[in-house]
N, C-alpha and C positions, 0 to 999 in steps of 0.2 A: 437335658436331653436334646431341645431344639440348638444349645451351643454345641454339645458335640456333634451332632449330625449335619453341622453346617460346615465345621470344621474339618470334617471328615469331606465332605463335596471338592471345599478348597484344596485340600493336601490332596486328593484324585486328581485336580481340575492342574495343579501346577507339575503332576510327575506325568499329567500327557502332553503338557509344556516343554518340559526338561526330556523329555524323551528325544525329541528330532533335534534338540540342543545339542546334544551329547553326539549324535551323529556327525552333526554339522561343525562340531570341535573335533571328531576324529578326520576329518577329511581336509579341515582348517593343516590339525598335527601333520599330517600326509602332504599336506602342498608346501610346507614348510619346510620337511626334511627334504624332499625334490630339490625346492630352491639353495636348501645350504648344501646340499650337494654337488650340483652343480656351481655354485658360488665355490664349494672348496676344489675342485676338479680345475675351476676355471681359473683360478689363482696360481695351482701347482704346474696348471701347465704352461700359463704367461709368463713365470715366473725362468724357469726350464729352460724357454724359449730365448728369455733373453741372456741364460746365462752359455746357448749355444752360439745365440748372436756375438754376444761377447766375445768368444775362439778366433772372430777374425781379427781382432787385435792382439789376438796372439801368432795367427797366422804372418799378420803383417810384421810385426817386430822379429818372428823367427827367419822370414824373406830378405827384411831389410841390412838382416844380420851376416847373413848367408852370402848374398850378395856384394860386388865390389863398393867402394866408398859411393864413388861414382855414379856409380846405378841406384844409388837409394831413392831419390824422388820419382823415377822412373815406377817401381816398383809399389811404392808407396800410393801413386795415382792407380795404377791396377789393381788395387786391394780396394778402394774406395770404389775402383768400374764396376767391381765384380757387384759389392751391394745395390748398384743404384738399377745397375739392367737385370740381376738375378730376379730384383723387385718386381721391374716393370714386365719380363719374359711371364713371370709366374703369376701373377694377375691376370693378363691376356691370356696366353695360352695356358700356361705350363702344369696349372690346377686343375685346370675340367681335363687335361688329358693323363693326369695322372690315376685323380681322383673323379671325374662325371661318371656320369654313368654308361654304362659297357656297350662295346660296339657289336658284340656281339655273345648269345650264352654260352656259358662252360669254359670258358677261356679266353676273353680278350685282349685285341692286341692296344687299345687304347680308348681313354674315357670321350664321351663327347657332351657333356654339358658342362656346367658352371665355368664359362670364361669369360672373363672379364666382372666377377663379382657376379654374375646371375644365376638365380633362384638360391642364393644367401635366403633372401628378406622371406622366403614360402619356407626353408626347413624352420627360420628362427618360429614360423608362425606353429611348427610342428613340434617347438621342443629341442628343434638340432643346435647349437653352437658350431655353425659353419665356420666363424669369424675366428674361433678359435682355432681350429682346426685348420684353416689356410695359417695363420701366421703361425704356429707351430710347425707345420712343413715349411713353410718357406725358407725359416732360419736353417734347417737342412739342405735345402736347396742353394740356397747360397753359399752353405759350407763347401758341397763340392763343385759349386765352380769355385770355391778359391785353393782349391789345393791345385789346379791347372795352372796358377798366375805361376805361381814359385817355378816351376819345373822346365815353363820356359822363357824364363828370367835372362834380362842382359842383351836379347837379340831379337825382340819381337816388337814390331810395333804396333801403338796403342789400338791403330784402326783394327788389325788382322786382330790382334788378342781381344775387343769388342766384339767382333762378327764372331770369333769362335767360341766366347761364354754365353754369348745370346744363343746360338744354336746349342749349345750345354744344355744352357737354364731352361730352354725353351722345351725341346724335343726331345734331346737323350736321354737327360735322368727323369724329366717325367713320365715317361713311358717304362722305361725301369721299373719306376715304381709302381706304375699301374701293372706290372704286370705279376708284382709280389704284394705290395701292400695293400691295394685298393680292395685285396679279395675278391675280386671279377679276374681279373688276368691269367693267362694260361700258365703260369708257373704256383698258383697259389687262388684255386678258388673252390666253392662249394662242392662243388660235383667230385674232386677229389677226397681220398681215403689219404693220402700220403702226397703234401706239397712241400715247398720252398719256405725256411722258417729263418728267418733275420731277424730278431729280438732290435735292436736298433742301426744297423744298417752299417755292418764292416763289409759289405758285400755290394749292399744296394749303394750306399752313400761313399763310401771309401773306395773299393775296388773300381766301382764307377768312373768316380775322381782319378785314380792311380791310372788306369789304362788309358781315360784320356791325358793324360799330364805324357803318359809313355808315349800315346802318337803323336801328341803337340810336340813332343820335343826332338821325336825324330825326322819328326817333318821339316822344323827349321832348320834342324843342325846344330853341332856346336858353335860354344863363341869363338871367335877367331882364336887361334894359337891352343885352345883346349885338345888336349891329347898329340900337340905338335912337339917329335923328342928335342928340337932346337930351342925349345920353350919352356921358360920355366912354370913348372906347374903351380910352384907358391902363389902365384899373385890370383889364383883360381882357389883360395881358401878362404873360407868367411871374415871380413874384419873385423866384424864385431861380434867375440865371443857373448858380453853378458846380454846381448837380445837375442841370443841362439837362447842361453835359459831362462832368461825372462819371459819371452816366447811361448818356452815349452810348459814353464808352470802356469802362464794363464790358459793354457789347450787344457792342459790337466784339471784345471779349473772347473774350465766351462765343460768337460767332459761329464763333469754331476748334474747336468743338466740333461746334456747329450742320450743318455743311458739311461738313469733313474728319472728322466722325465717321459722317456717312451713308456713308461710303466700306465700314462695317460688318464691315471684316475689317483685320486687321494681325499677318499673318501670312509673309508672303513677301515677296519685295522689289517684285511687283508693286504690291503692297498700299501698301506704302512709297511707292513713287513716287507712286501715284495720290494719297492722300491729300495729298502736300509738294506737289503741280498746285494741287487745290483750294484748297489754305493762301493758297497766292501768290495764285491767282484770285481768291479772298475780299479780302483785301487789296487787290489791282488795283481792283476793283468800288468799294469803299467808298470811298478814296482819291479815284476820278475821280468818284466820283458826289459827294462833299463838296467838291474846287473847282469844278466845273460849276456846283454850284446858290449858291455862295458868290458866285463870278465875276458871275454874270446878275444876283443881287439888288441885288449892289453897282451894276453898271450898271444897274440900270433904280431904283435908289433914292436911289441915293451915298449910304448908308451901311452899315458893317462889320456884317451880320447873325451874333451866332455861333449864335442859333437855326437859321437859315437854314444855316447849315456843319453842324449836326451831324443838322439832318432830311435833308444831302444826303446825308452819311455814309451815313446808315441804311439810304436808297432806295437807293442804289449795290449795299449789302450785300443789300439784299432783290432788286434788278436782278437780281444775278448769280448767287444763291442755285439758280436751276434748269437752270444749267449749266453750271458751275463744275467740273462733273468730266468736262466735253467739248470745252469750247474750249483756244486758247492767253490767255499772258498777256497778249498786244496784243488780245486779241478782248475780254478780260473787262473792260479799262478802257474798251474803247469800250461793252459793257454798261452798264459801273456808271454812264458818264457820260449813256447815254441813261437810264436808269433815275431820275436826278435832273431831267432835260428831263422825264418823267412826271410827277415828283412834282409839280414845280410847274403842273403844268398842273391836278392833281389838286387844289393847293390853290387855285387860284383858282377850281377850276369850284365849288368847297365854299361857297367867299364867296358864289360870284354867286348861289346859289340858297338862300343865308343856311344852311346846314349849320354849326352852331356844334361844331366839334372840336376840341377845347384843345389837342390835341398833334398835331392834323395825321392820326392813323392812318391817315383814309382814302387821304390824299394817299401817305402813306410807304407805307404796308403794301399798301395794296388798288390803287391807281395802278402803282406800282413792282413790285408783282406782277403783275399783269396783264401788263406788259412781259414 
């Protein structure tokens, strides 16, 4: 009797032991799943990042292609300007005024904190992955200044084309985006019932891009002898066809980054599916939007454009860029293929009013986006 009554004390005395145990493993389980969450979140989207970073050597080879023999190292040090000051713009400024915090409530017009890296180190102490979060924009950010290099290619020097991506990276599109994405800005914040919806940015990041690429290039003018009838216009065709598609399949590449990384999380199976929507959509878009503008060239020229195939590509992939995480798969090849019916409209209306664009931007990016 004195063995079981003692034994009886111990097996009480260790389940009010095992009591706060059990607690302090459910909250253990709990800071764990946090951490692999944001561990998987943070992976999907460095990862994204660098496969958008990647586009500008797609961008570069589709420029270097496009342009005369001549002009390639020209062109090629402007693809390299664009990363290094996009960098240094969006550090300094071009972050706290996209993304600080709001100048003002219910709608404003620009952020005014974190620039130059400050109050990083107070969110990380809250939880935030700010560090994430700037280098995922920023590879956006650099993408549209480099769709500017191309457009006014061949006639621009390096100094003026430096001062005009610094003022890009710097001011333009970050405030763009503060005014859609940051969720404070008067096109897309709280206080509205009905805002401005860019799933990943044919509007904010492309059309951006496309209309300045159109006033850069009507600022400076064509190149000498372009659109002159004493002149022959061949020697204004790109020479190097296989980096026009070389070009275009690493854009299309780095597009599964571009798209199915704004999805911003990969963490649940939610997250899963959303993202493998957008994959396919992306795909759909680019696909219809490259025989649509292949098909029409053919017919309205009879002959095999592959320039013409891969700026339809592009326009498709820029079409469906801002909704690609909201339609189906039959809705996005009807996007990507009206998005190539833009482009072309965007490159002829460039001819008619003599807009000399070596690579089209305005038509692909600022047309196609605008859709």
């Amino acid at each position: 009797f004195l063995w079981v009554h003692v034994g009886s004390a111990e097996i009480g005395a260790m389940a009010d032991v095992a009591q706060p145990s059990l607690a302090e493993l459910t909250a253990q389980v709990a800071q764990m799943k946090a951490d692999y969450d944001e561990a998987l979140d943070t992976c999907w989207i460095l990862v994204c990042a660098a496969l958008v970073f990647f586009m500008h050597a797609g961008f570069t080879m589709l420029e270097t292609g496009a342009v005369q023999l001549k002009n390639t190292q020209n062109i090629l040090c402007k693809n390299g300007l664009v990363v290094v000051i996009a960098t240094i713009c969006w550090y300094l400024v071009g972050y706290g005024l996209a993304y600080g915090e709001p100048n003002t409530e219910g709608g404003s017009f620009c952020g005014t904190s974190y620039f130059a890296g400050s109050g990083f180190l107070e969110d990380q102490a809250t939880g935030f992955n700010r560090w994430r979060d700037w280098f995922f924009q920023w590879a956006f950010c650099a993408t549209c200044g480099t769709i500017v290099s191309g457009a006014m290619a061949e006639r621009t020097a390096l100094t003026g084309f430096a001062v005009y991506v610094a003022a890009m990276t710097t001011f333009v599109y970050p405030i763009v985006v503060h005014w859609t994405w940051s969720g404070a800005g008067w096109l897309n914040n709280e206080t509205r019932t009905a805002s401005y919806k860019d799933f990943a940015g044919s509007g904010i990041v492309h059309m951006c891009g496309g209309i300045s690429a159109l006033v850069g290039a009507a600022v400076v003018g064509p190149r000498q002898g372009r659109f002159a009838a004493d002149v022959d216009q061949d020697k204004f065709v790109p020479h190097n066809v296989p980096l026009l598609v070389l070009g275009t399949f690493i854009l299309f590449f780095g597009w599964f980054g571009f798209n199915p990384g704004s999805s911003l999380a990969m963490k649940t199976q939610a997250d899963a599916f959303s993202a493998s929507m957008v994959a396919m959509n992306t795909t759909a878009g680019g696909a219809m939007g490259g025989l649509v503008v292949y098909v029409l060239e053919f017919v309205l020229t009879k002959k095999h454009s592959v320039g013409a195939l891969c700026n339809g590509i592009l326009a498709g992939l820029v079409g469906i860029t801002a909704g690609c995480g909201s339609v189906e798969p039959g809705e996005a090849f009807v996007i990507g293929g009206v998005g190539g019916l833009f482009y072309m409209a965007g490159s002829a209306l460039a001819r008619t009013i003599k807009v000399d664009d070596p690579i089209e931007a305005f038509a692909v990016h600022g047309c196609a986006g605008f859709w």
